[in-house]
C-alpha positions in Angstrom: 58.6 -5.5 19.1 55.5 -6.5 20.7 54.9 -10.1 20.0 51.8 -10.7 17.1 50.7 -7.9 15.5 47.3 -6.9 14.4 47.5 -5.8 10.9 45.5 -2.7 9.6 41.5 -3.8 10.2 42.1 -6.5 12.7 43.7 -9.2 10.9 44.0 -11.5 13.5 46.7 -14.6 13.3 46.1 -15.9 16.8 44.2 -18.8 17.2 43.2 -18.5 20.2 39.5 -18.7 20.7 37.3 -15.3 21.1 36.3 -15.8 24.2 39.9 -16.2 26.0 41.9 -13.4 23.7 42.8 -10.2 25.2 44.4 -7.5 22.9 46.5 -4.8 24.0 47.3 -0.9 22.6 50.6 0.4 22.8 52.2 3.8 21.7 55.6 4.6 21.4 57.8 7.6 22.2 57.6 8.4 18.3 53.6 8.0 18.4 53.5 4.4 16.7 50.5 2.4 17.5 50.7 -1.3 18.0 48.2 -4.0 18.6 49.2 -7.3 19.8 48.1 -10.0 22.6 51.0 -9.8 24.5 50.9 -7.4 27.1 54.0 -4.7 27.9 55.3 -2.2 29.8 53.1 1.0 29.6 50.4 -1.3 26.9 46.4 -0.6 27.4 43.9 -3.4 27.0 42.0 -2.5 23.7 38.2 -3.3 24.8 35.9 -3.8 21.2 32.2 -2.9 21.2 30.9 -4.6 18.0 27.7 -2.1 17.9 26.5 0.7 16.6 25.0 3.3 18.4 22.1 4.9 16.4 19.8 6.5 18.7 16.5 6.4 16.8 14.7 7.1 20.0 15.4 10.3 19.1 13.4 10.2 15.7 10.5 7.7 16.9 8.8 9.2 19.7 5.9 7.9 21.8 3.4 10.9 22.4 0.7 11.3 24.8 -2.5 13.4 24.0 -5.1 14.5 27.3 -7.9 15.0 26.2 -11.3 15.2 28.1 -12.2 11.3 27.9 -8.8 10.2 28.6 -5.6 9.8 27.1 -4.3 8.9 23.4 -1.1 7.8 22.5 0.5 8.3 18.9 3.8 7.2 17.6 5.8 9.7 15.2 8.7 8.2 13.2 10.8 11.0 12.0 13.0 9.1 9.9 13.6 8.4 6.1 12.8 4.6 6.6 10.0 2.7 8.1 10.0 1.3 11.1 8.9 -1.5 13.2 7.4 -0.9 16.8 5.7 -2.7 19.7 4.2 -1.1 22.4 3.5 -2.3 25.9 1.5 -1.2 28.7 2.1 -2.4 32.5 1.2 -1.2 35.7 -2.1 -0.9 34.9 -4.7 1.2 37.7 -7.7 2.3 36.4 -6.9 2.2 32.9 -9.5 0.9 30.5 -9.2 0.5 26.5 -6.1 -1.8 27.1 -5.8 -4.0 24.1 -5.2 -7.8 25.0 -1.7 -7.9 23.9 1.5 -5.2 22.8 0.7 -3.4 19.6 3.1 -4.1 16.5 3.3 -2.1 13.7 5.0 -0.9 11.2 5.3 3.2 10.7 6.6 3.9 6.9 8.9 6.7 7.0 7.8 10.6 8.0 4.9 9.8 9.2 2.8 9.4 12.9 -0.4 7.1 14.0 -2.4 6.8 17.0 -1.6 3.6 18.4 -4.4 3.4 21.2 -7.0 5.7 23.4 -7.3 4.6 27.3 -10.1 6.1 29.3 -10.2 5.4 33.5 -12.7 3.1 34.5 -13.8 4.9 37.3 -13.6 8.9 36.0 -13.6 9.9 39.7 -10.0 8.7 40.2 -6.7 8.7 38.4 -5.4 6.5 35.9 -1.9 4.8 35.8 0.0 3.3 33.3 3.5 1.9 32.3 4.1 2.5 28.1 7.1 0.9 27.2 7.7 1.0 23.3 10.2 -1.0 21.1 11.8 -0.1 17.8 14.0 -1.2 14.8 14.6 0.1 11.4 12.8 -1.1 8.6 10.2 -3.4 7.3 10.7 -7.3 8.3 7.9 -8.3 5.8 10.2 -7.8 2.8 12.2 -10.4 1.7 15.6 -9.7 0.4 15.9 -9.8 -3.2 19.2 -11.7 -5.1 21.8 -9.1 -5.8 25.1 -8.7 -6.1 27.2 -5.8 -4.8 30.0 -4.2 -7.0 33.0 -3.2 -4.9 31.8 0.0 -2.9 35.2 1.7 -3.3 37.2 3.8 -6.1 40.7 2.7 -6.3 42.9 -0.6 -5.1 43.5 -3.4 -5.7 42.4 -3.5 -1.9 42.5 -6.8 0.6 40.4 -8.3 2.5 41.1 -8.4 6.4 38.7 -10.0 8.2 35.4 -11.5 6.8 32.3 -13.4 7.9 32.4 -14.5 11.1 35.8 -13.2 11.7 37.6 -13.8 15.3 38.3 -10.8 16.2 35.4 -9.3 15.9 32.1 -10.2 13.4 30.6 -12.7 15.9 27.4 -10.8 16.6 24.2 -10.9 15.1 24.3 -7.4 13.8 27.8 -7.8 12.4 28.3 -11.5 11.5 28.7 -11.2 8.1 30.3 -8.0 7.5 34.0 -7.5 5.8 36.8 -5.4 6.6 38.5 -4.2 3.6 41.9 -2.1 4.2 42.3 0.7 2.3 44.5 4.8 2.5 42.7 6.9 4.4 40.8 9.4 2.1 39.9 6.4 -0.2 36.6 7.0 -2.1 33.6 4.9 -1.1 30.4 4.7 -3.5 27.4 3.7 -2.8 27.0 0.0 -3.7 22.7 0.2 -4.4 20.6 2.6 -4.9 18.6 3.3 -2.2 17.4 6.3 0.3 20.4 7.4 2.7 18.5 7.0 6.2 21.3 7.9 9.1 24.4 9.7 9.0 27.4 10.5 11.1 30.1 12.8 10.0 31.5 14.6 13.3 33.0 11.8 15.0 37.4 11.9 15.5 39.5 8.7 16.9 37.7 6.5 18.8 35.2 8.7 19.6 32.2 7.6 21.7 30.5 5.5 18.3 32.6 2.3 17.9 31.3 2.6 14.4 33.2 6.2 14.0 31.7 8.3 11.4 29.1 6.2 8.9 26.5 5.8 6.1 23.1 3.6 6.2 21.3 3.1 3.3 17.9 1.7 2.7 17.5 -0.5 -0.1 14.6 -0.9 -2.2 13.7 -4.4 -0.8 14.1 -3.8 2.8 17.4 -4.6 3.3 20.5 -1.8 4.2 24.1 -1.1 3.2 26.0 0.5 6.1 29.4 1.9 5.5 31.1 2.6 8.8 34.7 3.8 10.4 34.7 6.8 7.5 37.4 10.0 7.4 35.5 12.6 9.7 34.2 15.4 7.6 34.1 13.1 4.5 30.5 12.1 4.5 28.7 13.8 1.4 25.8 11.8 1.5 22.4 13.3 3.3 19.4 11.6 5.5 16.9 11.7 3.0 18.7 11.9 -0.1 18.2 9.0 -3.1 21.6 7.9 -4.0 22.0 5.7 -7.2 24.6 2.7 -7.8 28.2 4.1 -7.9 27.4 7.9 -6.2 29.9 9.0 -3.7 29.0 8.9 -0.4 32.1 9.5 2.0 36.2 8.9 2.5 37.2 6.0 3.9 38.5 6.2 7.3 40.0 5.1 10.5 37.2 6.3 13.3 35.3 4.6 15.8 36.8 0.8 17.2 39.2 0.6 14.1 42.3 -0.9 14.3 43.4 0.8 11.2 42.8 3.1 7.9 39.7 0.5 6.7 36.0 0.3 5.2 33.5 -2.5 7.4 30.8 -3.0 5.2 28.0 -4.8 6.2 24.5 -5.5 4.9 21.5 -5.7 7.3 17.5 -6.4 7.6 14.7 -6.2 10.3 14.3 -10.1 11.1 11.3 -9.2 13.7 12.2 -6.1 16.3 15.7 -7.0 15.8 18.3 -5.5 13.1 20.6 -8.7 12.1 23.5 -9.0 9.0 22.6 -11.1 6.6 25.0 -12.8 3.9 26.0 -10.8 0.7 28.1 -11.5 -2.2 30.3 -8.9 -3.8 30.1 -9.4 -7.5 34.3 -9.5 -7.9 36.7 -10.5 -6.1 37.7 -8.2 -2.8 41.3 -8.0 -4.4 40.3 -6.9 -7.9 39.8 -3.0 -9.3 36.4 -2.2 -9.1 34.7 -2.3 -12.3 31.0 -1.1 -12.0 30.2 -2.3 -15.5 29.7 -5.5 -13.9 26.6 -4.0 -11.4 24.3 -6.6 -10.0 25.4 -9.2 -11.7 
């Protein structure tokens, strides 16, 4: 046996710091994982990526319109969420209409404006330009509202495995105060407030190429997000675009993604200015209790 073990989500009983702890991954002949910080015959070092990747680049897309007096460029934002941009413009030869400083705005969802119109200041010769935009989901002029989430889960009791600013893992901005719960494979996971599903995945198996693995994002009605991530591929019923309601069933829990085990990471998340961040929540009964969605919001 290989030293410390890692139990289900990561709970880690080292205590050595972050920063000087190296885990390893080893598989036996019979196909048993094992995750400790001792390393062995045969063991890989187990590398975690605390992001997620969402590429909204693909869904908020700088355009450029030629037109006779120049050009014009627009911003579409596909997605079922607004979203905050800032465009730049360097290199600048020739260009005139340049505003004084990047634009920032914020696009609400399905929908496209023209961001600027640039003209050469000499019409005999070329223009040049750099356009460099920036995104992040949602609205950072909302303010998060008090509320209380029920346990997003059918089943349990369940336990906690690693919580806010957890060792082994929530020490980033966009994770800090998330919670590993450990739960069976397969487990049911509601959604914990209503709000408009925004981003999906469903596809992912193992590790995958998404340390998240297979997840849900939710937009809330004041700004903020629910996002429900390492979930049974296939499971996900829940659809960009779709209103869910306190208590619907969104996906399985799973074990996709940088997981060191069957388990649900739940974290809650707002725009804080160009930048997605978790922000502190409080479930409304205790992690180790069966979920009783009489007690919503309170």
């Amino acid at each position: 046996m290989f030293g410390r073990l890692l139990v289900l989500a990561g709970l880690l009983v080292a205590t050595l710091p972050v920063s000087a702890l190296t885990i390893y991954k080893y598989t036996d002949a019979s196909g048993v994982v094992t995750y400790t910080d001792r390393a062995a015959p045969g063991a890989q070092v187990f590398v975690f990526r605390d992001r997620m990747v969402e590429h909204i680049d693909q869904q908020v897309k700088l355009e450029t319109q030629k037109h006779d007096a120049g050009e014009t460029l627009l911003v579409n934002n596909d997605l079922y969420a607004p979203v905050e941009i800032e465009l730049r413009l360097d290199r600048l030869d020739n260009a005139g209409g340049v505003p004084d400083k990047p634009i920032r705005w914020v696009l609400p969802p399905r929908s496209k404006i023209r961001l600027v119109t640039l003209a050469p200041l000499d019409p005999g010769k070329p223009m040049h330009y750099k356009a460099k935009l920036r995104t992040a989901l949602g609205d950072p002029r909302l303010l998060p509202a008090l509320y209380h989430y029920p346990l997003p889960w059918s089943g349990g009791p369940f336990r906690l495995t690693q919580g806010a600013n957890g060792r082994y893992s929530h020490f980033t901005p966009k994770g800090r105060y998330a919670m590993d719960i450990a739960m069976p494979e397969g487990t049911p996971i509601l959604s914990a407030r209503a709000g408009m599903v925004v981003s999906i995945e469903n596809n992912q198996s193992g590790r995958g190429n998404n340390p998240s693995g297979n997840f849900v994002r939710i937009l809330h009605d004041d700004g903020t997000m629910g996002v429900y991530l390492h979930l049974m591929r296939g499971s996900v019923t829940a659809q960009a675009g779709q209103r869910v309601e306190v208590g619907s069933a969104i996906a399985r829990s799973g074990n996709t993604g940088n997981s060191t085990g069957a388990h649900l990471h739940f974290v809650v998340q707002r725009n804080v200015g160009l930048a997605l961040e978790s922000i502190p929540y409080e479930f409304n009964q205790p992690v180790g209790s069966l979920p009783n969605f009489a007690r919503v919001g309170k």
